[in-house]
ZAMARGU-4260 file (C-alpha; in steps of 0.2 Angstrom, whole numbers, plus 5000, padded with zeros to 4 digits):
<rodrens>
0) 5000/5000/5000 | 5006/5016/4994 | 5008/5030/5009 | 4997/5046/5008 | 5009/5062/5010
5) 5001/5077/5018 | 5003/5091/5012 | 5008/5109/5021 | 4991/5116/5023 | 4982/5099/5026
10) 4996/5099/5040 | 4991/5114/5048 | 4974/5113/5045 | 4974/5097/5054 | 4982/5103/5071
15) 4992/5120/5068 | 5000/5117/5086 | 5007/5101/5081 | 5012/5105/5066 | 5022/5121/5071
20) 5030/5106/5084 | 5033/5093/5071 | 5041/5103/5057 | 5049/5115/5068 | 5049/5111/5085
25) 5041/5128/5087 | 5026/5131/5104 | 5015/5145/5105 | 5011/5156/5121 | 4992/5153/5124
30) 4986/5170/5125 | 4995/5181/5112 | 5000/5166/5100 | 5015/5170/5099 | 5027/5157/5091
35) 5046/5154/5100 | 5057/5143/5087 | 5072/5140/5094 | 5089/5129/5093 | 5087/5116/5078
40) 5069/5120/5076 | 5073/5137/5069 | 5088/5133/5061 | 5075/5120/5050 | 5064/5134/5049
45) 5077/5147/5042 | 5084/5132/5029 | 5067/5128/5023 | 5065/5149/5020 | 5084/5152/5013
50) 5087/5165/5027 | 5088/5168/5046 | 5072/5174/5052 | 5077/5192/5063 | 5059/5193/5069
55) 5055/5175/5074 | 5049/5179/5092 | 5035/5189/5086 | 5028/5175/5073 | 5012/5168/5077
60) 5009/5151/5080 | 5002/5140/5068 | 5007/5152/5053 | 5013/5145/5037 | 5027/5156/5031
65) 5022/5164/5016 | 5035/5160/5005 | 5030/5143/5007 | 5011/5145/5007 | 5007/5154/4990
70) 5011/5144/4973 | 5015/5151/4958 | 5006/5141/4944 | 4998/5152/4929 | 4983/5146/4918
75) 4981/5151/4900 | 4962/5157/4895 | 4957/5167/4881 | 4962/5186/4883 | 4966/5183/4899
80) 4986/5183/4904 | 4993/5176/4919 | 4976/5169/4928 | 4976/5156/4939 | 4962/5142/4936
85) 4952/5135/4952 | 4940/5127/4942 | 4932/5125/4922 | 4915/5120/4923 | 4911/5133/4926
90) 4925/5144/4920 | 4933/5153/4937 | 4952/5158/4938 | 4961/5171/4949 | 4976/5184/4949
95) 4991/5184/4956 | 4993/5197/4966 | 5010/5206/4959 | 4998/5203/4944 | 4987/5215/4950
100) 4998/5232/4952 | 4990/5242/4938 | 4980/5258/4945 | 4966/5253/4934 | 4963/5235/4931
105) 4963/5228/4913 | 4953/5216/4904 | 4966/5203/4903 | 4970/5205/4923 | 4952/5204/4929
110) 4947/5186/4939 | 4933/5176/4932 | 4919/5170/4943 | 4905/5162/4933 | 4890/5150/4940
115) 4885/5141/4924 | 4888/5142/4905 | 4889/5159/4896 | 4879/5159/4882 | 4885/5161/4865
120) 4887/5179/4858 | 4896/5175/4843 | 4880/5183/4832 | 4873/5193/4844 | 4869/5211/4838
125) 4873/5220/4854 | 4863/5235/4850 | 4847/5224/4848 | 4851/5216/4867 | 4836/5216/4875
130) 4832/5219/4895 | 4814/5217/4903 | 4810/5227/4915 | 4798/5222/4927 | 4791/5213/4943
135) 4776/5215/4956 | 4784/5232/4963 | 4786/5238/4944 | 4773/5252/4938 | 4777/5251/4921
140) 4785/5238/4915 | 4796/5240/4899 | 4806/5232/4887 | 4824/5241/4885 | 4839/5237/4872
145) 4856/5242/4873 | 4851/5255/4860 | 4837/5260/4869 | 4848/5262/4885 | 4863/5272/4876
150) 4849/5283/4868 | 4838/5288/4882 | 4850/5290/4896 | 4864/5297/4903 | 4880/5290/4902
155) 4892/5287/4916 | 4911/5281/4918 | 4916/5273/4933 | 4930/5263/4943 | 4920/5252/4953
160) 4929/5238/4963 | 4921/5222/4959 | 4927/5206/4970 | 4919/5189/4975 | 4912/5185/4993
165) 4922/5171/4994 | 4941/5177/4991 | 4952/5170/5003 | 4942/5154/5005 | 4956/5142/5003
170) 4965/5148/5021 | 4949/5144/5034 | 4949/5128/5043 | 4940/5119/5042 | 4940/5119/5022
175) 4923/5128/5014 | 4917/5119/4998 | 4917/5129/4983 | 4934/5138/4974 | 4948/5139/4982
180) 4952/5157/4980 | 4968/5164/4989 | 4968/5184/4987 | 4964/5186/4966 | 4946/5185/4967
185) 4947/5206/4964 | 4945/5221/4951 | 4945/5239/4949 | 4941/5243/4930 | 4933/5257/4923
190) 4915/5254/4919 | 4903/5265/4908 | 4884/5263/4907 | 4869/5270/4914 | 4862/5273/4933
195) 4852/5257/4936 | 4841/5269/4946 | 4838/5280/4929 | 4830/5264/4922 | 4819/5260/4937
200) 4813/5275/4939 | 4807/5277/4919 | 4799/5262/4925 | 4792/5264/4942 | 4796/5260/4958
205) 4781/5256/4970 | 4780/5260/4986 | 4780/5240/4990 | 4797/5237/4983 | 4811/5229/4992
210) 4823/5222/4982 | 4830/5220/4963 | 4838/5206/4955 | 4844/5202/4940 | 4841/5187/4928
215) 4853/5181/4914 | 4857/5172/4898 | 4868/5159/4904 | 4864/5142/4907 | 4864/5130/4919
220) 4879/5118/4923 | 4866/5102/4921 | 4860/5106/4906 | 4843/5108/4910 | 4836/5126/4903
225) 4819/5124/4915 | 4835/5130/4928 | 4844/5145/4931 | 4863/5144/4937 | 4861/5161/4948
230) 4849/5176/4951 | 4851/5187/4965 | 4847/5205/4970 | 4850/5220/4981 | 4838/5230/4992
235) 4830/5247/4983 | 4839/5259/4991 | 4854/5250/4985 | 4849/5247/4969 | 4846/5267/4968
240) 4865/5272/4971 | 4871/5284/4959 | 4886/5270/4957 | 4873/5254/4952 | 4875/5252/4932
245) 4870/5242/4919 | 4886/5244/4912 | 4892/5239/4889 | 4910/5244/4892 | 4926/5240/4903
250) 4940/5252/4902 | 4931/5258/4887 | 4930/5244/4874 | 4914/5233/4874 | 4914/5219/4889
255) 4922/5204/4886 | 4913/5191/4883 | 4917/5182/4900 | 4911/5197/4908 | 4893/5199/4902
260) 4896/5204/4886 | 4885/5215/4880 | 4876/5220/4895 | 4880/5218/4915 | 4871/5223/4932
265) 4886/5234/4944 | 4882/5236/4962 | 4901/5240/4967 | 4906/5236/4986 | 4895/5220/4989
270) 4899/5203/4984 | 4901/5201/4966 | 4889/5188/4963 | 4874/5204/4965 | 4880/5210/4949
275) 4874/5199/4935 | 4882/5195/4918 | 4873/5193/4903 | 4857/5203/4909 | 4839/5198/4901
280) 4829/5204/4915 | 4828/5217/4929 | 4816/5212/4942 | 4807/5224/4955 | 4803/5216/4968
285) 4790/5215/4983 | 4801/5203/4996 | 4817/5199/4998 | 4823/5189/4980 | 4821/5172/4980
290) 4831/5167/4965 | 4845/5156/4962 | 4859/5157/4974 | 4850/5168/4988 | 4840/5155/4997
295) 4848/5142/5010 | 4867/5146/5014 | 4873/5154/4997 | 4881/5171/5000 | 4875/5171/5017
300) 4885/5170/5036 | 4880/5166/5053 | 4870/5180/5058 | 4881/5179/5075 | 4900/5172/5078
305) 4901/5153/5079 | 4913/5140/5082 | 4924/5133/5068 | 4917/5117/5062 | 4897/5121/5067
310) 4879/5117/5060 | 4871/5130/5057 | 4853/5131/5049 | 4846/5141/5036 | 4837/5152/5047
315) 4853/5159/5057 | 4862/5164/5041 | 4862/5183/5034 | 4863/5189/5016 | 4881/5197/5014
320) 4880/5214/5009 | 4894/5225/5010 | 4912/5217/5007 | 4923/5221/5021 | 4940/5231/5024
325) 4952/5223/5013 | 4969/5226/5005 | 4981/5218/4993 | 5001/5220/4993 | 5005/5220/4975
330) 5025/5225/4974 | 5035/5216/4976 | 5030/5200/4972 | 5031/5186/4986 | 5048/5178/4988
335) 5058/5192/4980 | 5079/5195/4985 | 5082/5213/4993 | 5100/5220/4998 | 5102/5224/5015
340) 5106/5242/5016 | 5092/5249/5004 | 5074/5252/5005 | 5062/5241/4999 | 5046/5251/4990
345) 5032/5243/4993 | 5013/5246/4985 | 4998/5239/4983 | 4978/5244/4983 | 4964/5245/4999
350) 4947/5245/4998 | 4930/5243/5012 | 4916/5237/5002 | 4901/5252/5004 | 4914/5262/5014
355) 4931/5270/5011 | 4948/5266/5019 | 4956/5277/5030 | 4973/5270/5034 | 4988/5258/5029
360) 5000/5251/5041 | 5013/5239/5035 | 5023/5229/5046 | 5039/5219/5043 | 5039/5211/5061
365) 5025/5199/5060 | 5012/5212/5066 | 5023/5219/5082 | 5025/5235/5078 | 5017/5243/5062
370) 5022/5258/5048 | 5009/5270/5042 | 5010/5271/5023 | 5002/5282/5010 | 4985/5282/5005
375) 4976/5289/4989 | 4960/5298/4989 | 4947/5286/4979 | 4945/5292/4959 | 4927/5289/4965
380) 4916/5283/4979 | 4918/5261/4979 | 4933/5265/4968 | 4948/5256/4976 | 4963/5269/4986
385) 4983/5265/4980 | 4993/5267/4994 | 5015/5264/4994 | 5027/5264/5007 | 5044/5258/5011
390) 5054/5251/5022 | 5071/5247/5027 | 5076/5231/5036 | 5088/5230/5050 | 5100/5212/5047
395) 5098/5199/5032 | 5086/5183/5035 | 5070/5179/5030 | 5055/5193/5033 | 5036/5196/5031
400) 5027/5212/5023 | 5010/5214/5029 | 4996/5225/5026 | 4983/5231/5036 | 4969/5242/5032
405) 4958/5253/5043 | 4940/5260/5037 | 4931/5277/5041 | 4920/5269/5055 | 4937/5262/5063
410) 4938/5244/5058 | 4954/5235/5054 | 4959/5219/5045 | 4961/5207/5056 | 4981/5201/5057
415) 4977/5180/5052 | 4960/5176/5051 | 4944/5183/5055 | 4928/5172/5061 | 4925/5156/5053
420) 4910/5153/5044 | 4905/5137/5033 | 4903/5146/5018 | 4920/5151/5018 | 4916/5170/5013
425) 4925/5186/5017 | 4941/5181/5024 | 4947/5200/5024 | 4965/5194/5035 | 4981/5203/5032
430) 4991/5201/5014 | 5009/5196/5016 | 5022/5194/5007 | 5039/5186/5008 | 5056/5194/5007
435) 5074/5188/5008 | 5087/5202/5014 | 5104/5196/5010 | 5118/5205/5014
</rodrens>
């Protein structure tokens, strides 16, 4: 019989204690978490890394170094450079994050989340699109294309950050089913389209409406066209933001086609499955949607914290609305060489969902003691803020960068992980990156 090998993060999954003692004979102080690695167990640790690790003492327990915990393996897809793929049926693949470092994100640099087949646009007039517009809270339900759309309203050009509620997934334990995105599952293109709330109002909202939700032209994964992959919604007052958008363009060429070409629902700052590809239909609705994908546990959370590994039933789980404080580290790229003696710039992008960031803080010390960095205004509300910084580091070894983020209202990334949830949905912990100093 053939012996099963673990793996690094099915090690520490399992028991991050005993793993920390098993690989490197390292223990962690109960309260703070703080790991101490010493004699042989750190000289393993440092040879694994290629480096002495100066700040060792403040590394907390059961934490996978990040040069070893983030691969490197690229996926070829049509107009697409550098993604990584999680999954193709459906088609979902992520970015890298030094991949990620452009101010504005392009086409060929935007993740891909889809939840069935997209349809075929090969001999689709876009200009003839079509998208109903109705539902029991609609007064005056109409029938728009994109012509009617370009012709009748305003036009609007927008940087909207568009990311899925379950990036980061692949770091809780215990596992979530569903991709196993690491930090890639994020955009910030331009966008150009009309208000959403233009179009409803042309049609009526009544005063019994709640929500609106989309419905699209893809196709289920089963085959089966009597069943529809997704359709979800927002509340009205949401819907109504002068940023929602039934959008035609990225970075002003028409969407690609594994974006929703031609035409796409945008409501910027939530989770990304809200904004529907492909749009046929725009529903105004008098409850809370009950399409696809918003019933049971999809896109939902326990309405309070509870214990990794729980039950938890339908009716103590809450729709996930705005995407929490966040931020990505995207130069250098993890596992880059620096000489000692010079600074290291660093860079990357923040963003807080409905909400604006207020702060970066970088630390190189495994969270001991952190740096404020520079911090851009937004180009517009949900836009996502560039921030840069560097930092000088004191002997050669092996070291971390990590970025935390703080929003307006106060509330900071957590350092490793926040609460657990069985979805596995919006892991918001701490980007890091690794670096060797030599001398």
């Amino acid at each position: 019989m053939t012996e099963r090998k673990k793996g690094l993060h099915e090690l520490y999954s399992e028991s991050p204690s005993q793993a920390d003692e098993e690989l490197w004979g390292r223990t962690a102080d109960p309260v703070s978490r703080r790991g101490f690695v010493r004699g042989s167990g750190l000289a393993a640790m440092s040879v694994a890394l290629g480096a002495s690790i100066p700040f060792a003492q403040y590394m907390p327990g059961g934490l996978i170094p990040a040069a070893l915990a983030q691969s490197d393996e690229e996926f070829t897809l049509p107009g697409k450079s550098g993604l990584v793929v999680l999954n193709d049926r459906p088609i979902n693949a992520e970015v890298p994050a030094h991949l990620l470092d452009d101010p504005v994100t392009p086409a060929s640099r935007m993740f891909v989340r889809n939840n069935g087949i997209p349809p075929s646009t090969f001999d689709v007039d876009p200009q003839a699109w079509e998208i109903r517009v109705e539902g029991e809270a609609c007064e005056r339900p109409q029938v728009f294309t994109l012509r009617d759309l370009q012709a009748r309203f305003k036009h609007h050009t927008l940087q909207l950050q568009l990311e899925c509620g379950g990036n980061g997934r692949s770091e809780f334990y215990p596992g979530a089913k569903g991709n196993q995105w690491t930090t890639g599952a994020i955009g910030c293109p331009e966008w150009t389209g009309v208000r959403l709330g233009d179009v409803l109002k042309e049609c009526g909202v009544g005063e019994n409406a709640v929500y609106v939700a989309y419905e699209g032209a893809d196709s289920h994964l089963s085959g089966d066209p009597t069943k529809v992959p997704i359709s979800r919604g927002v509340p009205v007052q949401k819907a109504l933001e002068e940023e929602s958008l039934l959008v035609w363009a990225m970075n002003g060429k028409p969407l690609p086609e594994l974006h929703g070409y031609p035409v796409r629902m945008l409501c910027s700052g939530w989770p990304a499955s809200v904004s529907g590809k492909w749009v046929t239909r725009v529903l105004v609705r008098d409850r809370i949607h009950d399409g696809a994908k918003m019933t049971g546990q999809s896109y939902r959370v326990p309405c309070k914290p509870v214990a990794p590994g729980s039950k938890v039933s339908d009716d103590e789980m809450c729709i996930i609305e705005s995407m929490p404080v966040k931020s990505l580290i995207t130069f250098p790229k993890s596992g880059v060489s620096h000489s000692l003696g010079s600074k290291l710039t660093l860079r990357g992008h923040a963003w807080a969902g409905d909400t604006r960031v207020k702060s970066l803080f970088t630390s190189i010390d495994f969270g001991a003691t952190w740096q404020k960095a520079q911090l851009s205004k937004p180009k517009n509300r949900l836009a996502w803020q560039h921030w840069s910084a560097s930092v000088e580091f004191p002997v050669d070894g092996y070291y971390e960068v990590w970025a935390r983020a703080v929003d307006k209202h106060g509330r900071s990334q957590p350092m490793v992980l926040p609460g657990w949830n069985p979805r596995g949905y919006l892991n918001n912990a701490c980007h890091r990156v690794a670096v060797k100093v030599t001398a």
